[in-house]
N, C-alpha and C positions, 0 to 999 in steps of 0.2 A: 809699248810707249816709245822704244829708240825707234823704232822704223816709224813710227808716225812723226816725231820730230824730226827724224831727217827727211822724212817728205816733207814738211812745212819749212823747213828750215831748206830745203832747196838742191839738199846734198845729194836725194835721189830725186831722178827725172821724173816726175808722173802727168803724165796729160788732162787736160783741165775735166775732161768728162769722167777719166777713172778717181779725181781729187773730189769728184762731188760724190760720186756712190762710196769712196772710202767714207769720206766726213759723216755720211749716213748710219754706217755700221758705227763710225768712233759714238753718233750722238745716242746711238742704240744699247751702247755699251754703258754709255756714262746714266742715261736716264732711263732705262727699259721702255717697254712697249710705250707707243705713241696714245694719248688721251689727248682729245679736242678741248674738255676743261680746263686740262692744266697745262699745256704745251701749247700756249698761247700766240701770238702772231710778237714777234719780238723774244721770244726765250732762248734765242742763239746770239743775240746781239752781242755779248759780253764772250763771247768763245771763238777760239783762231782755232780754223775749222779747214782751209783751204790755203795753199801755198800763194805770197803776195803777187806773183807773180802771173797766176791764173786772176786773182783779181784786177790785175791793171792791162790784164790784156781785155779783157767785155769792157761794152758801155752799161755796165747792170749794177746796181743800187744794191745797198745788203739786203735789201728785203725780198728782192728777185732771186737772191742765190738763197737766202734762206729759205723760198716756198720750194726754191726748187730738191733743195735737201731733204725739207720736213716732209714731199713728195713722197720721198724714195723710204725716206725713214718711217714712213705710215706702215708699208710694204713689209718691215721686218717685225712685225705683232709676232710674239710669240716665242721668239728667240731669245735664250739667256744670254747672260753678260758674256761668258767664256764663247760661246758658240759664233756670237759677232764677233770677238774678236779673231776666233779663227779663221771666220769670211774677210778680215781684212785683213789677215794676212796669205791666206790663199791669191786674191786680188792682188796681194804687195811683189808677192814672190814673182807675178810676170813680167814685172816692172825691171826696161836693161840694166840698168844700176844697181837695182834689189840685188845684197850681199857680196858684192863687187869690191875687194880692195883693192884700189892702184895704186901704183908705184912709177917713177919716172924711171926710164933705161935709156939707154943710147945702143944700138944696135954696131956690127963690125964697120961700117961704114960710118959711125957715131950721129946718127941721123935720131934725132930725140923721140922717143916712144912712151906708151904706156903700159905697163905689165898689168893685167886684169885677175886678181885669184880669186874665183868663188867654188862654188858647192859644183860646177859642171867641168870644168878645168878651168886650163892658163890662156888669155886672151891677150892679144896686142891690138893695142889700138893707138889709131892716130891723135895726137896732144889735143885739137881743136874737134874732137869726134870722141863723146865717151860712151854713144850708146851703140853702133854698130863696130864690130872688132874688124882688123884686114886681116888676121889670124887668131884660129883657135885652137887648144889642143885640147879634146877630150881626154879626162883622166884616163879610161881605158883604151886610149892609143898613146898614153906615153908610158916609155920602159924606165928611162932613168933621169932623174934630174939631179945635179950634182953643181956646185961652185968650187970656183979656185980664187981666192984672194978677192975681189970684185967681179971675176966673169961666171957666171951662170950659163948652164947648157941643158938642153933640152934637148934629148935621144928620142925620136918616135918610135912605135912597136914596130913600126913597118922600114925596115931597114931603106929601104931605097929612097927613103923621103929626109932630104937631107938634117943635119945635125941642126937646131937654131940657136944660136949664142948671144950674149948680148948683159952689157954692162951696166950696174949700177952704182951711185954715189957715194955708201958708206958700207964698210963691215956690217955695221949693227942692221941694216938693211936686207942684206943677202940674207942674213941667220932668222930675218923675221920673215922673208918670201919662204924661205926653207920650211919653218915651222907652218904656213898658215897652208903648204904643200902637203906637207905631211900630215896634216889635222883631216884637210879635205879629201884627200886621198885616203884614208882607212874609213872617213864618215860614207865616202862615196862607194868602198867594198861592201863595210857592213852593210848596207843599205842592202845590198844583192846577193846576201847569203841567204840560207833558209835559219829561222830562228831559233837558238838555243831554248832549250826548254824552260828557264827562268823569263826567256821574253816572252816566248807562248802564254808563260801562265797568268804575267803581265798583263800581255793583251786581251786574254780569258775575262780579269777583273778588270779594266778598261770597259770591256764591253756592256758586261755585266755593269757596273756604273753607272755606262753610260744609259741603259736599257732602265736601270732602276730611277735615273732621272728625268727620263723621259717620262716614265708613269706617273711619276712627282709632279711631273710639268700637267699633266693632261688631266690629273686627280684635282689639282688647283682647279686649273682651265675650267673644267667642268663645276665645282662648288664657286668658283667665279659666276657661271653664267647661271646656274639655279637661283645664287645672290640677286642676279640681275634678272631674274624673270620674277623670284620673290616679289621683289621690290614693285615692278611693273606693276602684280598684280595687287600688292598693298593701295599703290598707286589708283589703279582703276577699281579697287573697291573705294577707296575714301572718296574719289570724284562720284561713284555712283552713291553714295549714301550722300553728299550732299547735293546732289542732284533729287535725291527722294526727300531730304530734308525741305529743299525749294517747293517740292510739289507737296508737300505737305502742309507747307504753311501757305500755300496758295488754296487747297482745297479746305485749309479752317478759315480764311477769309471768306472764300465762296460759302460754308455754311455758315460763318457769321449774320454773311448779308442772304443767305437765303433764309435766317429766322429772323429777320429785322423786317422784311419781306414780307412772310408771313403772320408775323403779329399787325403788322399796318395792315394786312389783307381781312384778319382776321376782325381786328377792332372796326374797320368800315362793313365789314358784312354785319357784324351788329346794331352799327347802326342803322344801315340798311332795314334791316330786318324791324327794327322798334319802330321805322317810319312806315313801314308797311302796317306795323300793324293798329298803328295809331290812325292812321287814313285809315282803313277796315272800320275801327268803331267809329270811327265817325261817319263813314259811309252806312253804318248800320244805324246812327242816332238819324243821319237822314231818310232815311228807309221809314224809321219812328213815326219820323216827324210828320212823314208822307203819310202813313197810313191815318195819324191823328187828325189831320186835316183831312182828308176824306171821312172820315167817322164823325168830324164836326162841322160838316158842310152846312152852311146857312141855309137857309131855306128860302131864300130870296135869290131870285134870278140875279141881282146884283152881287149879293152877296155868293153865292152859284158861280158868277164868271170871276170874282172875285177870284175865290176858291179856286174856280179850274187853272185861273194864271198862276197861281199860287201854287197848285200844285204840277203845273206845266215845269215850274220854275225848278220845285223841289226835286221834278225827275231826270234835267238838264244835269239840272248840282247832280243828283245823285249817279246820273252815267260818267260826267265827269269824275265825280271820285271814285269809281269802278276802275275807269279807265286809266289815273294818276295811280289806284290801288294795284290793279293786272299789270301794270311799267312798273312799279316799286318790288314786286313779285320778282318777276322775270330779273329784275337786275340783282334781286338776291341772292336766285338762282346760281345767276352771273358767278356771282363772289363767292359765291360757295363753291363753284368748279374751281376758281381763281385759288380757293383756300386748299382745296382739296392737291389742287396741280403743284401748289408751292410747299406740301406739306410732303407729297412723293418727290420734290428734288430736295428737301432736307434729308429724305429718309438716304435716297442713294447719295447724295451728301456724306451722309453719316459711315454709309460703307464701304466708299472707298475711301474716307479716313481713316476708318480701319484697315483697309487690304493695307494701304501705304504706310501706317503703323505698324503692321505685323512684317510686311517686309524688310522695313528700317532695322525690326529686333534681328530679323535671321541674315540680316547682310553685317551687320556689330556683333553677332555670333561667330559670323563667319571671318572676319578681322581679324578677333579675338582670338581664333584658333589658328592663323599663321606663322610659322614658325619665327622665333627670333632670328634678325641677320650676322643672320649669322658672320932642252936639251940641248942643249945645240947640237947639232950634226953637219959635218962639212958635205954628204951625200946621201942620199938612198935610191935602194933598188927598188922600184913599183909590182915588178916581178917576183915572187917567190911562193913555196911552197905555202907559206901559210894563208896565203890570199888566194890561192888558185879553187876552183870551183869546178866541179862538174855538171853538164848543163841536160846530162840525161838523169841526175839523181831526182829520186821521187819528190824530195821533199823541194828542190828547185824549179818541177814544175810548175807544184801547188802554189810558192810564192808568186812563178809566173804568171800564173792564172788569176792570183788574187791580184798582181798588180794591173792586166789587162784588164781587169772587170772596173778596177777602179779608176784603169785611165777611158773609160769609155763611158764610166756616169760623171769625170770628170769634165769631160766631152761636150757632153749634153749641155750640164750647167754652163761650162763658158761658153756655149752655141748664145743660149738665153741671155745671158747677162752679156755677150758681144751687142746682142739686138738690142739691148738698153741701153748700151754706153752708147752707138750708132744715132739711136734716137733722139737723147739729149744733146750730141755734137752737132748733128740736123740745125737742132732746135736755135741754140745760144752761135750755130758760126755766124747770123746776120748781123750780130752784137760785137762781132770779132773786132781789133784793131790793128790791124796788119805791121803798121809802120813797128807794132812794143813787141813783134814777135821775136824770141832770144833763137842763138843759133841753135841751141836745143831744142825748142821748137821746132824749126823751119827742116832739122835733120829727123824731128820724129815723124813728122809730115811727111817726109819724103821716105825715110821706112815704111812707112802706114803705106802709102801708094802702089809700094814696090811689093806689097805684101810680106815683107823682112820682118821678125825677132828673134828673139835671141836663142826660143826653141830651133824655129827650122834653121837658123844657122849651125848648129850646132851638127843637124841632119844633113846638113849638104857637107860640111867636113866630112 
């Protein structure tokens, strides 16, 4: 939390691409993994996220820097609270400022400087220049650093590289460069011994910790996503049973109207059939009639042609009603296939209301059976016996090895994470505003070009 305030607050440098992937982890930190439901377009509005200074250099809108954050912050799924904030401060620590105390000095010639004390050694740097030093002294090339009254000297290991001396403004000053000397200088020894056995055992449970929260993390993860496939599948059962529920009630309307159907089919083939058979007798009562009048044929030629028209007439009528009789027939026929055809679509009607009923029960079966979701000192020597190390002992290797192994997965990562800072800088410098760039700025730019920080300066001394 101090190192993020003094980047927001402006006290340490950080460039406007490394201020957006910080902001990322901080937002990662504060509200864990990213969800599209609830980390809405607008949930960074209320949160100072990014130093004022990176904002008033773009021509970008808070909503452009917030997609661009919520971006990066998608990226970090899966990461605990502690574990982001260790990626931001891994991130912080390469930053030239990061743990940097200055002090104003005046040099023998009294030409006004700044004393730089962090974790790597003692820098001088120029007043209007606080991220590139014009000198530095690795702790392990200095032998002795010692005050008298206001003046401070600085002895290198290497004799032939002259004494550096140089003054500052108050007592209480020197005594406090002295101490923050000596703090960094035993933090920067231990650092490079081999570890006593209470640190070993330390770092044993460290591991161990960390190893058991790791499984923590992945036991979740895991009854997370089972949660989430549950559900999926609750999901696409309830859609398919009311998907069989829709087809179910479309297949009882279909057999509604296929017995409505069939009773109208049914009622007109009766009637059909009554008119058939009422034309028959009465095509028979003409047949009767026919034969009675031939049986009672007059006996007179008149009465004879009479007779014959008479029954010319009766045999007309009677092919006619034959004829009206064989069409009344055949259309009964008719309605009889008609009844019979509408009576086999109620029948398959009827069965697949049933299949769709039986499936309806074994798919509500199968719902039912899914699981719930579940001191002051005027001097000190850098030099002595209790600091010194041996760089062929066994246990010095091993630390050497473990730390080469770590600076070369550390390698990797900043390789990746260099390609994404590179990309977002791309992205936002057509946004840039030249004229609001600070001299810190326009000096980190011109480090950046040079390929300068504060690592390989350190290697070139």
């Amino acid at each position: 939390l101090q190192v993020k305030k003094q980047i927001l607050d402006e006290k340490i440098y950080c460039p406007p691409e490394a201020s957006v992937l910080l902001a990322s982890y901080a937002v990662q930190a504060k509200y864990g993994d990213y969800d599209p439901n609830v980390h809405k377009r607008g949930f960074l509005a209320q949160e100072e996220l990014l130093p004022k200074r990176v904002i008033n250099l773009y021509q970008m809108t808070p909503e452009m820097w917030e997609e661009r954050i919520t971006a990066w912050y998608a990226e970090h799924r899966g990461r605990a609270r502690d574990e982001a904030e260790m990626e931001y401060l891994k991130i912080a620590q390469d930053l030239e400022m990061y743990g940097v105390n200055y002090f104003a000095i005046r040099n023998k010639k009294g030409t006004e400087l700044l004393l730089g004390v962090d974790a790597l050694g003692l820098h001088i740097y120029d007043p209007d220049n606080r991220l590139t030093p014009k000198i530095s002294f690795p702790w392990n090339e200095i032998r002795n650093i010692s005050y008298s009254d206001k003046e401070f000297t600085i002895k290198p290991l290497d004799k032939k590289i002259d004494v550096f001396k140089f003054n500052s403004s108050k007592l209480r000053v020197n005594k406090l460069i002295l101490q923050l000397c000596i703090g960094n200088h035993d933090l920067f020894m231990r650092r490079r011994k081999a570890d006593s056995l209470e640190v070993q055992q330390m770092k044993a449970q460290a591991r161990e910790e960390k190893a058991r929260k790791q499984m923590e993390r992945q036991r979740l993860a895991r009854e997370k996503q089972m949660r989430e496939e549950a559900e999926r599948t609750r999901d696409e059962l309830e859609r398919r049973l009311m998907q069989l529920k829709e087809e179910a009630t479309m297949a009882n309307e279909a057999l509604m109207r296929s017995e409505e159907t069939a009773d109208l089919l049914a009622e007109k083939a009766q009637i059909t059939e009554e008119e058939a058979k009422l034309l028959a007798q009465k095509a028979a009562e003409a047949e009767q009639e026919m034969q009675r009048i031939k049986a009672t044929a007059i006996r007179t030629e008149e009465e004879k042609r009479l007779m014959e028209q008479k029954v010319l007439e009766a045999e007309m009528l009677a092919l006619k009603m034959a004829e009206e009789s064989e069409r009344r027939a055949k259309e009964a026929e008719q309605l009889k296939q008609d009844l019979q055809e509408a009576r086999e679509s109620e029948r398959r009607a009827k069965q697949k209301l049933l299949e769709i009923t039986s499936k309806s029960s074994y798919t509500q079966a199968m719902n039912s059976s899914t699981p719930p979701l579940p001191t002051d000192l005027p001097s000190f020597n850098l030099i002595n016996e209790s600091l010194s190390f041996d760089f062929k002992d066994t246990d010095m290797k091993r630390l050497s090895m473990e730390i080469e192994k770590e600076k070369v997965e550390y390698m990797e990562k900043s390789k990746h994470l260099q390609e994404q800072l590179n990309e977002l800088k791309t992205e936002i410098e057509a946004l840039k505003l030249k004229e609001r760039e600070t001299a810190l700025d326009i000096l980190h730019n011109e480090n950046t070009s040079r390929g300068s920080s504060k690592h390989n300066t350190i290697k070139k001394v």
